[in-house]
C-alpha positions in Angstrom: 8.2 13.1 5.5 7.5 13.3 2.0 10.3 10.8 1.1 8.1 8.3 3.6 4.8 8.5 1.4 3.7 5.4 0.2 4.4 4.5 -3.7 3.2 2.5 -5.9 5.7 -0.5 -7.0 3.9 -1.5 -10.3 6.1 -0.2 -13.3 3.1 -0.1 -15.2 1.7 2.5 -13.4 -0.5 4.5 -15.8 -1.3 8.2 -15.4 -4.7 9.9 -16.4 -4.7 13.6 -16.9 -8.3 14.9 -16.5 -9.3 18.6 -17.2 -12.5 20.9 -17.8 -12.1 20.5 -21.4 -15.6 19.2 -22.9 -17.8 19.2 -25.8 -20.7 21.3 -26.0 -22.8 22.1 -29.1 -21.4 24.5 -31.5 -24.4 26.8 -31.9 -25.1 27.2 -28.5 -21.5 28.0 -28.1 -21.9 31.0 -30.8 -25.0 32.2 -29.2 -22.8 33.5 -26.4 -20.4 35.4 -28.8 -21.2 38.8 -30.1 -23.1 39.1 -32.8 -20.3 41.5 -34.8 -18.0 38.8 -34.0 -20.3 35.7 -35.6 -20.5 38.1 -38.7 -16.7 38.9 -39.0 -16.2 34.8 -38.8 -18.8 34.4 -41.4 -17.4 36.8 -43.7 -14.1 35.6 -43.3 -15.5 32.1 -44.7 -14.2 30.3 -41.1 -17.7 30.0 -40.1 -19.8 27.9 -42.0 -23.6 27.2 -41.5 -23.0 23.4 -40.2 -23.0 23.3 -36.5 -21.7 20.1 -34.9 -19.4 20.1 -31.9 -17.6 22.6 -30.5 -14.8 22.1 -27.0 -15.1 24.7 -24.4 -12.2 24.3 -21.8 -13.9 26.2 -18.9 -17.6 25.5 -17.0 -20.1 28.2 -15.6 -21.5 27.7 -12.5 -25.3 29.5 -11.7 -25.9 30.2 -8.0 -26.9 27.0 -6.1 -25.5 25.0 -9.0 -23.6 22.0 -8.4 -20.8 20.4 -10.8 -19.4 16.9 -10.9 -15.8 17.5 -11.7 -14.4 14.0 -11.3 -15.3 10.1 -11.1 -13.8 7.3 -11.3 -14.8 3.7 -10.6 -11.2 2.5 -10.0 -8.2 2.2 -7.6 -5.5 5.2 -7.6 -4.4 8.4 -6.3 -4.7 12.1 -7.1 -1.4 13.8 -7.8 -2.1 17.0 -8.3 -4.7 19.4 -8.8 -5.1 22.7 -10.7 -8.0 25.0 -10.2 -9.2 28.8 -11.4 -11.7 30.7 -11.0 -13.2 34.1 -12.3 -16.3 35.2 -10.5 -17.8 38.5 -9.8 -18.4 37.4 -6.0 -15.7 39.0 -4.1 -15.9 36.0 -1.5 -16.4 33.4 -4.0 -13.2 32.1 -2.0 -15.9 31.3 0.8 -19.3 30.3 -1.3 -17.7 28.1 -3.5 -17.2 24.4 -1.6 -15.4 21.6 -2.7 -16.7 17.7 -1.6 -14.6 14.7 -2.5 -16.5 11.5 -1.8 -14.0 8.3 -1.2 -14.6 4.7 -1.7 -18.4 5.2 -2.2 -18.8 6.6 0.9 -22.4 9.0 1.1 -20.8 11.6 3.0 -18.2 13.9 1.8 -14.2 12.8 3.4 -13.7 16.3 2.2 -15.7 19.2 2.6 -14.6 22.7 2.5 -14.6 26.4 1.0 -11.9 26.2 -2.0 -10.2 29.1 -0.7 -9.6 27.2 2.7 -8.8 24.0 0.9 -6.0 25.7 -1.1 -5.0 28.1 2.2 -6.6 31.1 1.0 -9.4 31.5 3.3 -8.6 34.8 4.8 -8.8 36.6 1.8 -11.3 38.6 -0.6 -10.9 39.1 -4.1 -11.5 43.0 -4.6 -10.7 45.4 -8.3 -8.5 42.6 -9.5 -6.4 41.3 -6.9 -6.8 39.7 -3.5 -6.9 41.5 0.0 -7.0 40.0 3.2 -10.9 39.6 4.9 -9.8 42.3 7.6 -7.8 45.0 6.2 -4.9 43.8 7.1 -1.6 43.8 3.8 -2.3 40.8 2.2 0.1 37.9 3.5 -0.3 34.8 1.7 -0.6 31.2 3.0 1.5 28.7 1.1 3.3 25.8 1.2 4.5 22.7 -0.6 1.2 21.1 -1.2 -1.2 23.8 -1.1 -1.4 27.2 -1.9 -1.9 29.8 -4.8 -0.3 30.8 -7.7 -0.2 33.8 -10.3 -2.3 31.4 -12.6 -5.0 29.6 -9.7 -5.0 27.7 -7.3 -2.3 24.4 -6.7 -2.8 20.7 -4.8 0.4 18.4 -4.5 -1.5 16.4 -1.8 -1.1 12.9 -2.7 -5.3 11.9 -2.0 -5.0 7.7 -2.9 -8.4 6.1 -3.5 -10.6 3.6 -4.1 -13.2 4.7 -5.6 -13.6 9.0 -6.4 -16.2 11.9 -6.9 -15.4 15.3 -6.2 -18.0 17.9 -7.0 -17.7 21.6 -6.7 -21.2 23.4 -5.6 -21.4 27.6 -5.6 -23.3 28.8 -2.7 -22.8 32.0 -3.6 -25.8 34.7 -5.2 -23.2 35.5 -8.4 -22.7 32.8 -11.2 -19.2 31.1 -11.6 -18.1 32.7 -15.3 -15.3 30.5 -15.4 -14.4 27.2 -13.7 -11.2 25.6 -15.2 -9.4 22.2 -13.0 -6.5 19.9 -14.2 -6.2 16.6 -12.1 -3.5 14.3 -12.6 -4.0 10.8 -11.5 -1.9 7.9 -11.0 -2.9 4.5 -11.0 -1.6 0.5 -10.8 
């Protein structure tokens, strides 16, 4: 079945490797390490007093806060997709939903909690590790294109497009303290 997707025919496809990476300022960035920590940089002479930019590879996500992860303007298809997540919700599996808009379209083609969309639905994230929502030994769901690794959460679902958003929203009551993704696109 896989063998049957379409492909692309161009040889000059191009590929476009998007991640959380981004610029933020430099002394808001220090204002969220300890203070012992900004001293010991100082005194160590790698910390100067000229703040410029600083890259930060992960996002935070405040209850009820939405994030644009991805848009383009421009034909192609999603490869593959990375995602992870560190959140003091235990069900942040559940309150975190994912929403891909296609082709300009005003509602979501794709709308869904991110542990469903990556076939982790069932379970809780508890102490450290996962559990299943019921008690039950934790079986997890996985397959070719979807599933979870040691590292996150893993998409192999070819999603072709003409035009993308995809937004990530937390629903939960517990900030998002970290929100990394890796998308690798292909395009003609």
């Amino acid at each position: 079945m896989l063998l049957q997707l379409p492909r692309l025919k161009d040889p000059k496809i191009r590929m476009r490797y998007v991640s959380s990476t981004h610029d933020v300022d430099a002394k808001e960035l220090l204002g969220t390490l300890p203070n012992w920590y900004v001293d010991h940089l100082r005194e160590k002479g790698i910390l100067k007093n000229e703040f410029g930019k600083a890259w930060r590879d992960y996002y935070t996500l405040k209850p009820g806060g939405k994030l644009e992860i991805f848009k383009v303007d421009e034909p192609g298809v999603v490869a593959s997709l990375w995602v992870t997540i560190a959140a003091k919700d235990h069900r942040f599996l559940r309150n975190i939903v994912i929403r891909a808009y296609w082709d300009g379209e005003g509602e979501p083609s794709v709308e869904s909690p991110i542990g469903d969309f990556f076939l982790q639905g069932h379970r809780v994230h508890q102490l450290g590790t996962f559990t299943s929502t019921h008690g039950a030994p934790n079986w997890n769901a996985y397959s070719l294109l979807l599933g979870a690794s040691s590292g996150g959460f893993y998409s192999f679902l070819p999603m072709p497009f003409e035009k993308a958003r995809i937004e990530i929203e937390n629903l939960g009551v517990e900030e998002v303290s970290s929100l990394y993704y890796i998308w690798l696109l292909h395009w003609g």
